[in-house]
C-alpha positions in Angstrom: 4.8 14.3 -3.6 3.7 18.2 -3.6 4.4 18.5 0.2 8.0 17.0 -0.5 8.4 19.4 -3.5 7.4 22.4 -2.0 9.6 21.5 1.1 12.4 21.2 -1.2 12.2 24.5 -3.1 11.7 26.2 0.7 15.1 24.7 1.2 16.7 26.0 -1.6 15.0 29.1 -1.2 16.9 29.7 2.1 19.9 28.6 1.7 20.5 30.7 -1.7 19.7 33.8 0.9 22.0 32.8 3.4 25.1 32.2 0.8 26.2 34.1 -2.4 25.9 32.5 -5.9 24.8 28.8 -4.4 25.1 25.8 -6.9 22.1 23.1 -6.6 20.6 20.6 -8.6 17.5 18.6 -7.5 16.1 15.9 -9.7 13.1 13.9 -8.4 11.9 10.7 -10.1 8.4 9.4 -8.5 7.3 5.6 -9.8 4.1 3.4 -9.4 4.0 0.4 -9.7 0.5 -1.3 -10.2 0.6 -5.6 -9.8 -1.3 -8.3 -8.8 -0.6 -11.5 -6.4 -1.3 -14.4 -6.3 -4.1 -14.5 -4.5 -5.6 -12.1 -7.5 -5.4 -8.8 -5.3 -4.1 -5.3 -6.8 -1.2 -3.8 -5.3 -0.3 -0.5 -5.5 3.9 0.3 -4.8 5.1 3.8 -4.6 8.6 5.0 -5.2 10.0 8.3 -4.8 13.7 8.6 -5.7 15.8 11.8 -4.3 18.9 13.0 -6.3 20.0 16.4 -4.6 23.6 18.1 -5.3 24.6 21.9 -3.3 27.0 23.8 -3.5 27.8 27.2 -1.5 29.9 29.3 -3.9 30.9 28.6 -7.7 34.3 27.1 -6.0 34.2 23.3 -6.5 36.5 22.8 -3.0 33.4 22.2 -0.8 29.8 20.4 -2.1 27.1 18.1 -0.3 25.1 15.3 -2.2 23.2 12.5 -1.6 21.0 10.0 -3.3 18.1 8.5 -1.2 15.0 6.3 -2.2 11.5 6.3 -0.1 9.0 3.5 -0.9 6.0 2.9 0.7 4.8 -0.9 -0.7 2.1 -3.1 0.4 -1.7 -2.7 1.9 -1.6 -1.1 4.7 2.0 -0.6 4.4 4.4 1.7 5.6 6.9 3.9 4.5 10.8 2.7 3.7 13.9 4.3 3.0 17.1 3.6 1.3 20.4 5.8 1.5 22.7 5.0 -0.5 24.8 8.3 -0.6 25.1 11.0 1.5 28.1 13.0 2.3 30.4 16.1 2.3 33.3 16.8 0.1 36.3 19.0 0.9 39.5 19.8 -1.1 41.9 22.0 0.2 43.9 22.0 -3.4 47.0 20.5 -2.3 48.1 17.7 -3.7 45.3 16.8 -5.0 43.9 16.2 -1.5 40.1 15.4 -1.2 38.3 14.5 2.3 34.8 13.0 1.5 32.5 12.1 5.0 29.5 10.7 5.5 27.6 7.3 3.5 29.1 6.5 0.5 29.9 3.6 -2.2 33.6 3.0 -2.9 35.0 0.6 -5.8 38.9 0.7 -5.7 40.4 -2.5 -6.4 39.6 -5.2 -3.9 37.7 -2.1 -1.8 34.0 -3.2 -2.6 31.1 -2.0 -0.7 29.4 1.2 1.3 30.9 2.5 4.4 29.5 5.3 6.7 33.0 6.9 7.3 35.8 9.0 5.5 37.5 8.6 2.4 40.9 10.5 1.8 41.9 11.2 -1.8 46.2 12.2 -2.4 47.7 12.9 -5.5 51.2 13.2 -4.8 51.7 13.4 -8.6 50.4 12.7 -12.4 51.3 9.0 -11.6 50.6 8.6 -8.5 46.5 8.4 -6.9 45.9 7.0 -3.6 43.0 6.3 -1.1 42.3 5.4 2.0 39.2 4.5 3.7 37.9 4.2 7.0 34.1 3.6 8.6 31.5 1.6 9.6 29.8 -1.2 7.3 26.3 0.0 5.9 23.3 -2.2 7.0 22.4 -4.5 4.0 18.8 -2.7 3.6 20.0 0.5 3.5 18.0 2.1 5.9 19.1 5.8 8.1 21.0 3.9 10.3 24.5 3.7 12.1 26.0 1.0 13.2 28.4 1.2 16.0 31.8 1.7 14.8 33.1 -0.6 17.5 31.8 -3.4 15.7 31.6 -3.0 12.6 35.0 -1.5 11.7 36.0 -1.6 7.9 39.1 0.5 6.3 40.8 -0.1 3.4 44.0 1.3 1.2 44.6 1.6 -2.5 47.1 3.0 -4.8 47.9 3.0 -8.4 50.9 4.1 -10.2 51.7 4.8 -13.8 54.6 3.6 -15.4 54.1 4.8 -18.3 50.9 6.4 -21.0 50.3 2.8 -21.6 50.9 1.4 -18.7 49.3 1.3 -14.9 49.2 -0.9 -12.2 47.3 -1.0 -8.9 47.7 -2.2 -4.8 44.6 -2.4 -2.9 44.0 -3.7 0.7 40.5 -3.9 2.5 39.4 -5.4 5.7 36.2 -5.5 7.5 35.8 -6.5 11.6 32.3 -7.4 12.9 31.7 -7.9 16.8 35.3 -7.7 17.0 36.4 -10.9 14.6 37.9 -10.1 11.1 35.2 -11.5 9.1 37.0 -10.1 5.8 40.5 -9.7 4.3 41.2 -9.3 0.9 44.6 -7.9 -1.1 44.7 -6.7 -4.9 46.8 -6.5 -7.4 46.3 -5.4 -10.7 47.8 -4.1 -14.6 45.9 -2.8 -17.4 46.8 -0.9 -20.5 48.0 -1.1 -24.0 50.4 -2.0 -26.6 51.9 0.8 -28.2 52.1 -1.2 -31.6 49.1 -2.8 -31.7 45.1 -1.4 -30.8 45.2 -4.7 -28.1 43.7 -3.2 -24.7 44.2 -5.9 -21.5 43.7 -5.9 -17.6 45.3 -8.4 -15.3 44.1 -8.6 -12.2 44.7 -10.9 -9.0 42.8 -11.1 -5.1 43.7 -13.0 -2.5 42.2 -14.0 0.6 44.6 -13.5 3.5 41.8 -14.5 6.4 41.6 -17.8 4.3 45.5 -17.7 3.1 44.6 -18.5 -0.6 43.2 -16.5 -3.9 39.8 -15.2 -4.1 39.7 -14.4 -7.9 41.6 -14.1 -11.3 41.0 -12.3 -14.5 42.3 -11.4 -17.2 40.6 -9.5 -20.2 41.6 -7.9 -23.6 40.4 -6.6 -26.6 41.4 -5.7 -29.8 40.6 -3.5 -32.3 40.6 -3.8 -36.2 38.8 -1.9 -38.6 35.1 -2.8 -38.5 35.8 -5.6 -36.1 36.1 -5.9 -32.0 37.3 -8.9 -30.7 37.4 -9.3 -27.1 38.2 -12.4 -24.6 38.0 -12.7 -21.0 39.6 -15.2 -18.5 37.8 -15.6 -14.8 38.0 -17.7 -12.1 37.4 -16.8 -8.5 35.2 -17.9 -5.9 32.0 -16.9 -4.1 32.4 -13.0 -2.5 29.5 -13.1 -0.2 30.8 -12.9 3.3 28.4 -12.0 5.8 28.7 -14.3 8.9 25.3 -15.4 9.9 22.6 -16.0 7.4 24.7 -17.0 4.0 26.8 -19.7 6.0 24.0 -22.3 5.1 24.6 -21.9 1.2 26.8 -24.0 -0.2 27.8 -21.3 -3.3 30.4 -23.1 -6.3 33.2 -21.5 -7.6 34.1 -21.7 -11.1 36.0 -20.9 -14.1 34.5 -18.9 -17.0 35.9 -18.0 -20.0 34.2 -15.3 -22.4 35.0 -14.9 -26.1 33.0 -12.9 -28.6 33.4 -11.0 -31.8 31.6 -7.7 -33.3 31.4 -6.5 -36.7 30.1 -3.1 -38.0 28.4 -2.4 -41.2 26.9 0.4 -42.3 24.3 1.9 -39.1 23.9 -2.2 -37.7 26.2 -4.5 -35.6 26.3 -7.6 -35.8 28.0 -9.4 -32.7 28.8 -13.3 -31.4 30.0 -14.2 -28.0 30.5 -17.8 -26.6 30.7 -18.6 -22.4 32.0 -21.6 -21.3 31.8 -21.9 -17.5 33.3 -25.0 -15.2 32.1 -26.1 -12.1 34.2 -28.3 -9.9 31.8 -31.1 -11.4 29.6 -29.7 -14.3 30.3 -27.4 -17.7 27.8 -25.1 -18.5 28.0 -23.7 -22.6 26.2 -20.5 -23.9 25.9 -19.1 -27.2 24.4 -14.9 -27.7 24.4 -13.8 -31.4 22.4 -10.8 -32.4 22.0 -8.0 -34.6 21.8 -4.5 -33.0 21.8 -0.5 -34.5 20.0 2.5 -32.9 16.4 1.1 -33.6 16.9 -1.8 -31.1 18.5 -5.7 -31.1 17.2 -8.7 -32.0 19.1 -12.0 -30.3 18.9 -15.2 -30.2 20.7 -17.3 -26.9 21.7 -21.8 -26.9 22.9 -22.9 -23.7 22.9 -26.6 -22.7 25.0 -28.1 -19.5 24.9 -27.2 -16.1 21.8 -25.5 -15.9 19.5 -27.9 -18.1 19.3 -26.7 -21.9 17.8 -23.8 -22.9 17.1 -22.0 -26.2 15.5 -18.4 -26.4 14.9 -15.1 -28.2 15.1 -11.5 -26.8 14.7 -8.2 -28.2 13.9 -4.7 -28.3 12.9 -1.7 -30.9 12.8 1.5 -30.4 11.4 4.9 -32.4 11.6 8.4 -31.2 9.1 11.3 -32.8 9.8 15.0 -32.5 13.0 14.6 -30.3 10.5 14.3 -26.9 8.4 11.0 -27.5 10.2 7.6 -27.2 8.2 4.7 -27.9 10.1 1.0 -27.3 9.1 -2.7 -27.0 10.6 -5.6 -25.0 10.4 -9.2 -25.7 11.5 -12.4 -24.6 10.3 -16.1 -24.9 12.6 -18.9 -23.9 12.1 -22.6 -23.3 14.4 -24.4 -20.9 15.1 -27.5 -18.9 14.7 -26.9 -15.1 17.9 -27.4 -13.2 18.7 -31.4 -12.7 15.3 -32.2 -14.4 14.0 -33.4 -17.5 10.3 -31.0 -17.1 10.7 -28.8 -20.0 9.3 -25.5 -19.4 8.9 -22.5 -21.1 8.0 -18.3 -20.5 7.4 -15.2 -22.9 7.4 -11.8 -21.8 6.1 -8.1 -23.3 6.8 -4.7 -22.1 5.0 -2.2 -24.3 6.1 1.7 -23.0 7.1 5.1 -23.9 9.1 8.3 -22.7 7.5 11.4 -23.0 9.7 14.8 -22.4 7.9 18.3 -22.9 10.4 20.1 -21.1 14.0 19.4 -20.2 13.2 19.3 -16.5 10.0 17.2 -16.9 9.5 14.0 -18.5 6.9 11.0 -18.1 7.1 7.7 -19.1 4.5 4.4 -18.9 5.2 0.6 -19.1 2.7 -2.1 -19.6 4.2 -5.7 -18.7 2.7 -9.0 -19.5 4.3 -12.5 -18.7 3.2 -16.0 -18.8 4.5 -19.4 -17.7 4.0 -21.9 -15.8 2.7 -19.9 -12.4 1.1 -17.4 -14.1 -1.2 -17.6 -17.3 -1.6 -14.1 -18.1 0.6 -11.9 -15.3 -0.4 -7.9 -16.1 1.3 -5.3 -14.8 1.8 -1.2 -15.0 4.3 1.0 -14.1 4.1 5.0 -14.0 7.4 7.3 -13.6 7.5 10.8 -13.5 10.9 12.8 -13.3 11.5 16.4 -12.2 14.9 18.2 -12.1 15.7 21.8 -11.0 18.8 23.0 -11.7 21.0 26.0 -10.8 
């Protein structure tokens, strides 16, 4: 950790010599994780997450950032990375135009997934926004490495278009190729917005499967607005989205319908909320029941569920207290008894986390968590976890 922070303020060092009035930030969040196995030996996990943001000039037209996570976890060990973002932005102000290059996450429509590539960014107009996208697919563990474009080809388009303040709807195409097959091939279309005479908010939204020539999901959401009350429902059906082509192909995964109702009410500084899921299988219902009380102090709730998973009645919770603005002090909690899956052995678990959040300075804070569980495996499971976060910013 010191040899990576000094390294990191050499960097910074140099590069503000080399250009005038550089724009950086650098946070650093380090994490370790004490445990025990089963065998009753300690473990000790270290976790160093990276967060680091440059930019040359004050100009916003041209920036690097990434976000990368270094673990080194079990005895001897060794060390592990993660990258989940790393690339280069460009925008030559015209039209909106944005080229962004390198490892990156992109969530536009039916375009789901990271991709080692370029993204492309157009706004012809106020109603117009489109992308397009073109790479390679990411390896599943993250780690610094490039797969051969060749192979693992995936490139997607998406556009959405205003037809009015209230109204937008959206196109989106993606496709991904491995060892030259199309493994993937999915088309969007969607419509969200509002009615003007009423505070009821929707989003309609359908995929389809064109390798498979049928529909991969449907939903359909709104929510309304009235006074002290929310009221929100949510329509879904689609089916499984995992689509890698070697190792998954020996789960049989369900798809299902699932419909999601609940109702809010505020009073005074608490909320008091009630939702209700009711999920069908092509041969089972599953029924679940949250209600809870909630305000800035924590939650308190209290969950029912009985059908395709076995029955199951628990209570979960949190409270919270901050002193002096700096020091946050919270408790988790959870016991639940439950019905294993297709059998009649009742089990049942509880669970404590006991931690705070310490923060002297704004670009240094600290923060400790104490876990205990128990069930059936484990009598009295202990464990600790230590963060520390840094951030530098210019």
């Amino acid at each position: 950790m010191r040899y990576l922070l000094v390294f990191s303020l050499l960097i910074l060092f140099f590069l503000q010599q080399l250009v005038a009035q550089p724009v950086y930030k650098l946070n650093l969040r380090s994490s370790m994780y004490v445990w025990e196995n089963d065998q009753g030996k300690q473990k000790n996990d270290f976790y160093q997450g990276i967060s680091f943001y440059f930019r040359p000039t004050k100009s916003r037209n041209f920036y690097f950032t990434t976000y990368s996570r270094f673990a080194h976890r079990g005895d001897p060990g060794k060390w592990q990375e993660k990258v989940y973002n790393a690339y280069l932005v460009w925008s030559p102000e015209v039209n909106g135009l944005k080229f962004r290059l390198g490892r990156q996450f992109v969530y536009h429509g039916v375009i789901q997934g990271s991709v080692d590539g370029l993204k492309i960014t157009l706004r012809p107009s106020e109603k117009w926004r489109i992308y397009a996208v073109a790479g390679s697919a990411v390896p599943t563990d993250r780690t610094l490495e490039f797969r051969n474009f060749s192979d693992n080809k995936a490139f997607g388009v998406y556009g959405s278009y205003k037809i009015s303040p209230l109204v937008k709807t959206e196109l989106s195409y993606f496709q991904k190729n491995r060892g030259g097959q199309k493994i993937w091939e999915q088309a969007g279309l969607s419509a969200s917005g509002a009615f003007a005479s009423l505070p009821l908010y929707y989003v309609a939204q359908v995929d389809f499967n064109l390798k498979n020539s049928t529909y991969q999901a449907f939903r359909l959401l709104m929510e309304y607005y009235k006074d002290r009350w929310t009221f929100h429902a949510e329509l879904n059906n689609q089916k499984p989205r995992i689509y890698e082509d070697f190792l998954y192909n020996m789960f049989e995964i369900e798809a299902y319908s699932q419909l999601r109702s609940g109702v809010s009410y505020n009073f005074g500084k608490y909320q008091a909320n009630f939702e209700y899921l009711l999920t069908l299988y092509p041969q089972a219902v599953n029924n679940k029941i949250i209600g809870g009380l909630s305000s800035k102090w924590g939650s308190l709730n209290l969950l029912l569920q009985d059908g395709h998973a076995g029955k199951n009645i628990g209570v979960f919770g949190q409270v919270n207290y901050t002193l002096f603005n700096s020091l946050t002090l919270y408790l988790q909690s959870s016991y639940y008894t439950y019905e294993r899956y297709k059998t009649a052995i009742s089990e049942d678990a509880s669970a404590f986390t006991l931690g705070f959040d310490f923060r002297p300075w704004k670009t240094l804070s600290f923060g400790t968590q104490l876990q205990q569980m128990k069930n059936r495996y484990y009598n009295n499971d202990f464990r600790a976890l230590f963060r520390v976060k840094f951030r530098l910013n210019n």
